[in-house]
Each structure stands twice: as C-alpha cells, then as structure tokens.
C-alpha positions in Angstrom: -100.8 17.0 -249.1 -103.5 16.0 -246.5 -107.2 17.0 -247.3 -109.7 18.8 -245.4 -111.4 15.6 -244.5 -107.9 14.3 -243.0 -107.3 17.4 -241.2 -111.1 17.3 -239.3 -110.1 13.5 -238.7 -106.9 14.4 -236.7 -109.1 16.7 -234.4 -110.4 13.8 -232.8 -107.9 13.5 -230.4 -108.8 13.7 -227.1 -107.4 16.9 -226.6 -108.5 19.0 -223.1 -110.1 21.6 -224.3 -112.6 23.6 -221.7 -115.8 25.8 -222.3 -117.9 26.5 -219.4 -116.7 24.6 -217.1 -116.5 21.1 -219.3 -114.2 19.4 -221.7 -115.5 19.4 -225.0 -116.3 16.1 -226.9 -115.2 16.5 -230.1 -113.8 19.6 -231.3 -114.3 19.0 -235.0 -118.4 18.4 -234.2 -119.0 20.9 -231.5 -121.0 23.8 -232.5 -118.0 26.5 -231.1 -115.4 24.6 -232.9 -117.1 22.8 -236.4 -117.6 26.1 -238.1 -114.1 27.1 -238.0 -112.4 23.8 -238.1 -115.2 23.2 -241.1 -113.5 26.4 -242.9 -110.0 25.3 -242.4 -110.7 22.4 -243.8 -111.9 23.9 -246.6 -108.2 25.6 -246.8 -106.7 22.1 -247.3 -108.8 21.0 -250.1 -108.0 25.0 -251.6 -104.0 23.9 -251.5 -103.8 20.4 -252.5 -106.0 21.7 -255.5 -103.6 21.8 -258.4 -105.7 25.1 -259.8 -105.0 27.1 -257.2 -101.6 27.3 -258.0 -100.1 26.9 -254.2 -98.7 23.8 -254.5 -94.6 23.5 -255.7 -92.4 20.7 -255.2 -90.8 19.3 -251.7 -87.6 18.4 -251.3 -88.0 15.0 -251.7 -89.6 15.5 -255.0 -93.5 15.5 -253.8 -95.8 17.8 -253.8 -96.4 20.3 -250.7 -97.7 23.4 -249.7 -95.7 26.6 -250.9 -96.6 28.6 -248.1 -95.0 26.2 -245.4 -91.6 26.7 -247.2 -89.0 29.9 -247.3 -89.2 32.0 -249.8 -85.7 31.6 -252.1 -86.2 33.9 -254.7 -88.0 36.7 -255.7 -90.5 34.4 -258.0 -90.5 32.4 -254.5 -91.7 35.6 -253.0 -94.0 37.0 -255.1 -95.4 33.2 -255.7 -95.8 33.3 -251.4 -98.0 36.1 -251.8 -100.6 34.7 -254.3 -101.1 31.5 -252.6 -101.7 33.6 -249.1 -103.7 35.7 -251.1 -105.4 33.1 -252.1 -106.0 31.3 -248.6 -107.4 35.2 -247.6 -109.9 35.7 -250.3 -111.5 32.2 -249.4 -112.0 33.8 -245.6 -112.3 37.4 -246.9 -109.3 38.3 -244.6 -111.5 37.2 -241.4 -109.4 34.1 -240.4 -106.8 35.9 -238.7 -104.2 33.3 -237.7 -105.4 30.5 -240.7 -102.2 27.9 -241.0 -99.8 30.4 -243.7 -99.0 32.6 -240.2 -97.1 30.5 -237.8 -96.3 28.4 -241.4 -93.9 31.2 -242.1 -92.8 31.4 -239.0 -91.1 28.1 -239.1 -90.2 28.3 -242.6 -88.2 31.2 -241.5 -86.9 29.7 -238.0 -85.7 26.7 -240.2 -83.9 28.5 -243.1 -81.6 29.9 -240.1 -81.1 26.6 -238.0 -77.7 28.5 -236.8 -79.9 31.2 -234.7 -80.9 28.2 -232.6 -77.5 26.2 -231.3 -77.8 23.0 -229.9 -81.0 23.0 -230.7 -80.6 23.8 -234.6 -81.8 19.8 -236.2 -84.3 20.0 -234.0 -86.2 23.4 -235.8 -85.2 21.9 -239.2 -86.7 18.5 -238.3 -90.0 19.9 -237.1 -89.8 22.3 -239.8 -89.8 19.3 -242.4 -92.4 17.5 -240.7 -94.7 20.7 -240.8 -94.2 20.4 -244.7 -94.3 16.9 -245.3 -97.8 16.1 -242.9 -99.4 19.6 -243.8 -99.5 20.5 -240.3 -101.7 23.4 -238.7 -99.8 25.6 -236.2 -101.1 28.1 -234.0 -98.5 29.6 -231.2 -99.4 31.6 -227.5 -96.1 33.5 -227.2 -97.5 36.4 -224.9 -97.4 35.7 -221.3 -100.6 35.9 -218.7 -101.7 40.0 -218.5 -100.5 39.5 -214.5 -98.3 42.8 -215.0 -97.7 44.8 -217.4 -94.7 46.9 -214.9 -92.6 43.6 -214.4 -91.9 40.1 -215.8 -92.5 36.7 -214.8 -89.3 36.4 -212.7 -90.9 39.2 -210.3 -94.1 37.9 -210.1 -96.0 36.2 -206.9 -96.6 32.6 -207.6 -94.7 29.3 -208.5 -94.3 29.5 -212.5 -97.4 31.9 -213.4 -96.0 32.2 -217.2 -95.1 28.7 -218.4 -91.5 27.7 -217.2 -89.2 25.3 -216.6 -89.9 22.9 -213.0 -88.0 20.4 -214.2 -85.0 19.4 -216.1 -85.0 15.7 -217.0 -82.3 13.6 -219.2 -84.8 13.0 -221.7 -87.0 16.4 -221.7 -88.0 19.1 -219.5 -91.4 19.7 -217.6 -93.1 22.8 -217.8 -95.6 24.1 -215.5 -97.7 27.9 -215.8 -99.6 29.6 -218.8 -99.1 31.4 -222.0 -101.3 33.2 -224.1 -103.1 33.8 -227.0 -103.5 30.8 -228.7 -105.9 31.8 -231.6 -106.9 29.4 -233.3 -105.7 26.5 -230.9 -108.6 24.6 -230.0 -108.6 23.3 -234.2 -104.6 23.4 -234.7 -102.6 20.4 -234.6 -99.9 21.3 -232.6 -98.7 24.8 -230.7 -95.5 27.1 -230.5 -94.7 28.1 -227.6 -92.1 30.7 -226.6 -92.5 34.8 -225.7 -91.8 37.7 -227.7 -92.2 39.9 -225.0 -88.7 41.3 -223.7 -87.4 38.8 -220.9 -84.9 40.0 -218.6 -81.9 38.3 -217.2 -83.9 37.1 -214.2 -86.1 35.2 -216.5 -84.3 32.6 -217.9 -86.9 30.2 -216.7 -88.8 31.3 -218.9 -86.8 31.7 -221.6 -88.5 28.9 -223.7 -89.3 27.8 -227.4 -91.0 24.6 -227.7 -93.6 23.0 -230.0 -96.3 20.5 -229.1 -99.7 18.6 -230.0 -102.2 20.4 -228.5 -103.5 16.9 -227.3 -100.3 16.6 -225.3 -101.0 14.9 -221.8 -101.5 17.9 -219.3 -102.3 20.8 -221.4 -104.9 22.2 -221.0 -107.1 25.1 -223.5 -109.3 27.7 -221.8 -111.3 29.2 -224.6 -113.1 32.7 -224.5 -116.8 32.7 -225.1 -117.5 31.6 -228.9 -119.9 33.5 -230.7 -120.9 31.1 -233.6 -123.3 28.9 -231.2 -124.8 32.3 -230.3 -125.9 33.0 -233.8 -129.3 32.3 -235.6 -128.1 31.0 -238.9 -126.0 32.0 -241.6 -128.2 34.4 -243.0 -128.5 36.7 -239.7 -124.8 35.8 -239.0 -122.7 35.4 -242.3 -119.3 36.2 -240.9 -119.9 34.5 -237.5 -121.1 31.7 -238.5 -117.8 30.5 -240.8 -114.4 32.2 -239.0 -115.3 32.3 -235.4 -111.4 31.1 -234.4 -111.7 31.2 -231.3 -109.3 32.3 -229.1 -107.9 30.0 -225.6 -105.5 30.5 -222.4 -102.8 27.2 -222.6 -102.2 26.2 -219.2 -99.3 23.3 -218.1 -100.0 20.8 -216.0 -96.7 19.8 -215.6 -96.6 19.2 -219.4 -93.5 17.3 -220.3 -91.8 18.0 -223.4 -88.9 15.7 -225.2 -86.1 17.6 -225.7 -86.6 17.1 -229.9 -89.5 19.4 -229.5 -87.4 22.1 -228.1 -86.1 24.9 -229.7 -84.6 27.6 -227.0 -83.9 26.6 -223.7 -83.3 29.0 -220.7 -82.0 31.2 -223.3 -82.9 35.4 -223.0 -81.3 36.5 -226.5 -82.3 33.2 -228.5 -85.7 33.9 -227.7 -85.9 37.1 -229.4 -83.5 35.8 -232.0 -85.5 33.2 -233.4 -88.4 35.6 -234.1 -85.8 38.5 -235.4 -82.8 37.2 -236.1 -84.0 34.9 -238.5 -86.7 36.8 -240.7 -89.3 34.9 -238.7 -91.3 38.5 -237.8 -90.8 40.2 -240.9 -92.2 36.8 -243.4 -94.9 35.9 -240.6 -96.1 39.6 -240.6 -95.8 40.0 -243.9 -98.3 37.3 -244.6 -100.5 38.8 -241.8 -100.4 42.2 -243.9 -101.5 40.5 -246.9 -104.5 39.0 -244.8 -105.2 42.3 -243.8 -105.1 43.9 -246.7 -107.5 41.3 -248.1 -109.9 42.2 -245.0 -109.9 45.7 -245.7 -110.6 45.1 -249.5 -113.9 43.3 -248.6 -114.8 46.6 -246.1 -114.0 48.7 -248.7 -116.4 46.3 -251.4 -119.2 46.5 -248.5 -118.8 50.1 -247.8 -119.1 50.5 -251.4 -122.3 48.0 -252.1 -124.3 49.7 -248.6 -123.8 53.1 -250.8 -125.0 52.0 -253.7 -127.9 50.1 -252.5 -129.0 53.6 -250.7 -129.0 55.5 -253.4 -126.2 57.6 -251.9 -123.3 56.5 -254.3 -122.9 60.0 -256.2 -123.5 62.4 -252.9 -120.2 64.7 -252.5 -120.0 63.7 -249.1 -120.2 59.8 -249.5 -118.0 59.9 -252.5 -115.4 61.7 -249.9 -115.8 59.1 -247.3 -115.9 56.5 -250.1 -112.5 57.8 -251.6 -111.3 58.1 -248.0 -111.7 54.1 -247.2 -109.8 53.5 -250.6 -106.9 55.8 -249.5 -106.7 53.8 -246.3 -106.9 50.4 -247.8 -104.8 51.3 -250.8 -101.9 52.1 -248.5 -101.9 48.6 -246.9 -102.2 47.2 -250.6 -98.9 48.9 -251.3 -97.0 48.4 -248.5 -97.5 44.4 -248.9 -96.4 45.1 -252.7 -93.7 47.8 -251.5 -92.4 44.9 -249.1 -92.1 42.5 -252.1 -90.3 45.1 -254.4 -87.9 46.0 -251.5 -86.7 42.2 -250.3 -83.6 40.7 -250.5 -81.9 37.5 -249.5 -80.6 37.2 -246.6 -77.3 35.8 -245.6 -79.1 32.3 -245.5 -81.0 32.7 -248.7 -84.3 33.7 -247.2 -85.7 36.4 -249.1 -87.2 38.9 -246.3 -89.8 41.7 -247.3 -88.5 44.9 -246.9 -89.0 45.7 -243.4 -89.2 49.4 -243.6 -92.5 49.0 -245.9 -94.5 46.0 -243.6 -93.5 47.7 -240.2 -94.6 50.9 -241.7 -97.9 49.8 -242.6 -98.1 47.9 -239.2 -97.2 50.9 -237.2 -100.9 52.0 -238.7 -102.7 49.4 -238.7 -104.4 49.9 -235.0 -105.7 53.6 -236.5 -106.4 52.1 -239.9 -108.9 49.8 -238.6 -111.0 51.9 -236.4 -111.1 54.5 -239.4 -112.4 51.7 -241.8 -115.2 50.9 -239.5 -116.0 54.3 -238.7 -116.6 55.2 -242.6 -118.5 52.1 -243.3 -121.0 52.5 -240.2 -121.4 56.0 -240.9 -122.6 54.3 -244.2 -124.8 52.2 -242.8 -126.4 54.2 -240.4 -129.4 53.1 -238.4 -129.9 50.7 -241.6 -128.0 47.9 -239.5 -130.4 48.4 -237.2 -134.0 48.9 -238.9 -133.4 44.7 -240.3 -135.7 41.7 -239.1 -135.2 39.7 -235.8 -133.9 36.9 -237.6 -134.6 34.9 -240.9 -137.4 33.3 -240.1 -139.5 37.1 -240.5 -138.0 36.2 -244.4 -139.9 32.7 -244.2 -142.7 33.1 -242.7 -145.4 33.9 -244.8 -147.3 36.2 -242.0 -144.4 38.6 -241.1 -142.9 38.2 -245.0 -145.4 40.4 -247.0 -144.6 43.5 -244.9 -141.1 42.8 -245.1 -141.2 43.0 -248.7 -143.2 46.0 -248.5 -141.5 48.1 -246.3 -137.9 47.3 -246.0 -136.4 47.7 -249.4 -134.2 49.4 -251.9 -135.2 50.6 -255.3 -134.1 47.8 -257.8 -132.9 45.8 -254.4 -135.7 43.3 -253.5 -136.2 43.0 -249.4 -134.7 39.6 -249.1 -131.3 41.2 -250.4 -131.4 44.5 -248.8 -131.6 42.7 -245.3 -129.1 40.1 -246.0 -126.5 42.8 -246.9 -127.2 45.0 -243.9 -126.9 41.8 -241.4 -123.7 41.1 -243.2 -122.8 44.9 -242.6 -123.9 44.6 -238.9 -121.6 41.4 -238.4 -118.6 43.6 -239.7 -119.1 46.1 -237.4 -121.7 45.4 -234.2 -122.0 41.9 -233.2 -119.9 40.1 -230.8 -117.6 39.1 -233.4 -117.0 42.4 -234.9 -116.6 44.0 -231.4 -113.4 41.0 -231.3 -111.9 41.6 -234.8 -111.9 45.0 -234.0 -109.9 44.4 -230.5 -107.7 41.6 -232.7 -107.2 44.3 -234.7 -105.8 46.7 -232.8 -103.4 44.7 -230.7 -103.0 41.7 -233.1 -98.8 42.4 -233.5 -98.6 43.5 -229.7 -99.6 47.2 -228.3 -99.2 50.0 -230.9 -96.4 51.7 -228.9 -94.3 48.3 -229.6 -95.5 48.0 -233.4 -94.5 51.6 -233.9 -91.2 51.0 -232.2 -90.8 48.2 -235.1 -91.8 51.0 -237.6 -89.2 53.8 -236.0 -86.2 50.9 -236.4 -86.9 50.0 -239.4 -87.6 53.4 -241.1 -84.0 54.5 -241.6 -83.5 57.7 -240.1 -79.9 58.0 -241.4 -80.7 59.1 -244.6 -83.4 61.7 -243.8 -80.8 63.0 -241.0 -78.3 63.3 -243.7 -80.5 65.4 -246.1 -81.1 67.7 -243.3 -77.8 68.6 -242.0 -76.8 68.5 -245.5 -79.0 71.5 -245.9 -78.3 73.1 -242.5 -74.9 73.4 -243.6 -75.3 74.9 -246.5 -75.8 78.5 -244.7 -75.4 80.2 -241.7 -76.3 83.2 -239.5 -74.3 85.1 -242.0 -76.4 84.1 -244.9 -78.0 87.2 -247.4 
C-alpha cells in the first residue's frame, strides 16, 4: 500500500489541467488543488495504518486496501462499512467522491467480468491493478447539460459527448466531453462511460474506458475553487481541507489502447456494468455511509450551536433538535438496513439490499435541505454577528472588544467565533452553497433516484396484502 507522500508524488505529472485560462503547474502545490490532494493523502497514510483496521490480505498474499476489493461475505460486508466509515469520519462526510466511491465501483464491475464480453480480462486486469498500486479513481459518466429533451446522437455538433472518431487496430480515438469529474484534477486515473439512458442511435457513444488523467490530449476544466478564496483555516475550517473540486473532461482526440476499454459501442453494456453487476448498489452504498457520516457531524454542530446559546432545553429547539436526529437516524439505518438485508449474488458479490439504500436515496435531495434549514434556524444571525477574519482574534487593538462583546456564558470569544465560522462554512459560504447543490443531484435528478427507489421497493407484496383484503368482502357485506 502506497503512502500519502507517494500518492502527492504521482500528481506531478504533467497533466492539462486549466483554471482561468492557464494550465496549472503542479497540482499537488497549487493553492486550489494542495488542500484536497493534502487530505487525500492523509487517507493513504489512514489505510496502510495497520490500526485502522482497513487493510486485509490481496490475493497474492500482500497486504491491500479492503475497500478496493468485493465484498464476499457478510463479515466482508460489514468489515467494508467500518473501513468507509472510517475514511468518512477523517473528512466528516465532506469529501464526497474520496477513492472508496469509484473503488467499489470496480470491485464490483470486476467480480462480474461476464457483464462485460470481449472485454471481460480487461476490467479484471485494471481491477487488480487498482488494488495492487492503490490507485485513486474518479469517473465523469454524465454527458455535457446540451439537452436534457434528446441525446448525443441528436445533437448539433461533431462528437459534443465524448465518442468514438476513430477505430484503430490497436485502440480507438475519442473526441467530445463528459462530465462531472469530482475530484479529477488530484485522481490518478478516470472512468469514463454514461449512466444516462443512451438510445439505439447512440452507439457512438456507447463507451466505458479508463485512463490517466495525464493522458496526452485530455484536458480538465475546473469550476472556480473556493479554498484559494478563503482567509485561513480558522475563518474557513471546511473549505480550507475538502475543497474537491469539480472539472469538465474534454478529448482532444484522446487515444485509448483497447486494454483500457471496457464497453465499446455497446447501448445495454453500458447500463449493465453499472446495474448488472452490483456496481450502483456497493458504490452507493458507500456514498450512503459518507452521507450518513455528514449528516452526523450537522446533527453534532446543530447540537453544540444550541448549547453554546443557552437554548438547549427550549421546547421548541429540543423539537427541531429531535427533528435533525429523526432525519439523520433514518439514513443511519438504511446504511445498516442495507447490510442486514444483502445477499450474494450469483458471482459471490454480496450486494446491500437495494430496497433499503435506494430508499434512503430517493430522500436524500429533501433530507439535506431540511438538515440545513434546522441548523441555520439554529444559528440565526449568529453566523453573521462573527469577526472579518482572524486577525480581529490577533490583534491586540480589535481583540479586547472581541472578548468583551461576542461571547457565550462559559464559552470564551475565541471559541464562540470559531464555532459559528465553522457553522457558516456548513451552511453560507461558497462551499456550502456547492455541497448543498452536490447534494441534491449527487446520484442524478431526484425524479431518477426515486425511480431507483419505486423499482426496488417491491410493490408485489403490498399489492398482494391489499387485494387480499379487498376480497375478503363485497357490496353485499353486513
């Protein structure tokens, strides 16, 4: 298993990525980039540390990273869910797409190799590399928001959503874009594909491919990143350490060997790999136990802002406080309900009950909103009555009315004001006003999640019940 130190050293690759109209020098030093790649880093050294308990034997008898591999029992599965716990709590649930996401992805793509055809040793091959090299994966499988009404086959342009231009003996070139590669300025390499529905028409872009992101013609647009924007760590405390920021991948007539490719021109294998092979329900399931994580720090913060006001034992706060542990208790026990209810599939894979994780999904865009909501109505204009920055906490003119004026009883200035700019970075800045977007559309548009959630659910037995009970009268019935 690589450490953190390793992982920073493979950023410097010359990779293209853009901000502002320039390439960036050095990802793993740049001030958008070093915080997050500094805190991913910091998740390597977490693994290969034999006390964290996320380690368990490779195949080959070394030692690797238990949440790059399937899941093959139920102590495999419960074992998954500590060491992603464990990789959450370090970020506090604010790393959304940290390396155990697309991880279990390929775990799952690889304990199904059949889903995949021709293409089946390569999956397994990448799969084993991703293991034995301790490799960090993001993936852009959403294509360009050009229209929403039609796909990529009906759209003006030569190859808007990455396709194929070119079929070569010993690869094919791809030209267009894909989106939204979170993450993908500090991964190591990038899944490409689409899980939006493709029609027949679109077997261009029928794709599943994996490369380095320094790959010769690929190119990273990245959104505006808020950690340069912030003051320090003090003002910023959220900003400042999981700012992944998010990019637009565009092909430059990339080439890629045909080893790296995983569907090709293939409608039904691209939504197969994600749902054929328990690849959605593992990855999500890991993304629920990030979330849940997330929501338990909210619910900690909405608790501490209470009790540093003095408004702990009001009726109405203890209602909106036993509210926000309703909310975040039912995402704790649909991750837990999803554990209880798996079972291997035909390949050995043990998959989380679906009918639990899409359930909780199918939520998760109100959930969020609600969670904020409670905690700034906690807050109130206390997020916004703080100091400027940190330096009115060290400078000896502005500091003695600080301490005067803004504080708590039994809560010094100094920590009232640190724990309201860590409220405000929850909820106002820049970064907040993203999570909570991330939030909302982070498994695709809440019509499609609760579509997920209405499949899964299980009508039939419901259905049953009720006609059971229908027919057990009639209009004649006393």
């Amino acid at each position: 298993m690589r450490s953190g130190s390793q992982y920073l050293s493979a950023l410097d690759d010359g990779r293209r990525v853009y901000l502002d109209g320039k390439r960036v020098d050095g990802v793993a030093r740049h001030p958008a980039f070093a915080p997050i790649a500094k805190t991913v880093s910091e998740l390597f050294d977490l693994a290969a540390d034999p006390a964290s308990g996320m380690t368990r034997p490779g195949p080959d008898g070394d030692v690797v990273n238990r949440l790059f591999t399937a899941p093959r029992s139920r102590e495999d599965l419960t074992a998954f869910r500590e060491a992603a716990t464990t990789w959450a709590r370090h970020t506090h649930g604010w790393v959304g797409r940290s390396p155990d996401h697309v991880g279990a992805f390929l775990a799952a793509f690889a304990s199904h190799p059949d889903v995949f055809g021709d293409y089946a040793a390569n999956v397994t091959a990448f799969q084993k590399r991703v293991v034995e090299e301790d490799l960090y994966l993001s993936y852009a499988i959403i294509p360009p928001q050009v229209s929403r009404a039609t796909t990529a086959s009906a759209w003006d342009g030569d190859l808007v959503q990455v396709g194929v231009a070119e079929e070569r003996a010993d690869g094919i070139v791809v030209r267009g874009a894909q989106m939204l590669a979170t993450g993908g300025p500090v991964a190591d390499e990038i899944l490409v594909s689409c899980i939006k529905p493709l029609t027949p028409e679109d077997t261009d872009f029928a794709l599943s491919f994996v490369l380095p992101v320094d790959t010769e013609g690929l190119k990273l647009y990245c959104r505006r990143p808020y950690a340069p924007a912030a003051t320090s760590h003090y003002d910023y405390p959220l900003t400042t350490r999981f700012d992944e920021t998010d990019a637009l991948l565009i092909f430059d007539d990339v080439f890629v060997p045909w080893d790296r490719v995983f569907v090709y021109r293939d409608v039904a294998g691209v939504r197969n790999q994600f749902f054929a092979t328990g690849a959605h329900v593992l990855g999500n399931w890991q993304a629920q136990i990030r979330f849940s994580v997330k929501l338990q720090f909210l619910a900690g913060l909405a608790r501490k802002v209470a009790a540093v006001n003095g408004v702990d034992r009001f009726p109405g706060v203890v209602e909106k406080l036993g509210e926000l542990a309703s909310l975040v208790s039912l995402v704790e026990s649909a991750v837990l309900a999803a554990e209880y209810t798996a079972s291997p599939d035909s390949a050995g894979l043990w998959r989380p009950g679906s009918r639990a994780l899409y359930g909780a999904m199918g939520l998760q865009s109100e959930l969020y909103p609600r969670v904020l909501a409670i905690l700034r109505d906690l807050v109130g204009g206390g997020v916004l009555q703080v100091p400027s920055s940190v330096a009115d906490m060290t400078t000896p003119e502005t500091r003695a009315d600080i301490d005067r004026y803004i504080y708590s009883p039994g809560t010094p200035a100094a920590d009232r004001v640190k724990l309201f700019k860590l409220a405000w970075d929850a909820v106002g800045s820049e970064f907040a006003g993203r999570h909570h977007q991330y939030e909302l559309f982070y498994a695709g548009a809440p019509f499609v999640v609760k579509g997920y959630s209405f499949r899964n659910y299980g009508f039939d037995g419901p259905l049953s019940e009720v006609d059971r009970f229908l027919a057990g009268y009639s209009e004649d019935s006393q």
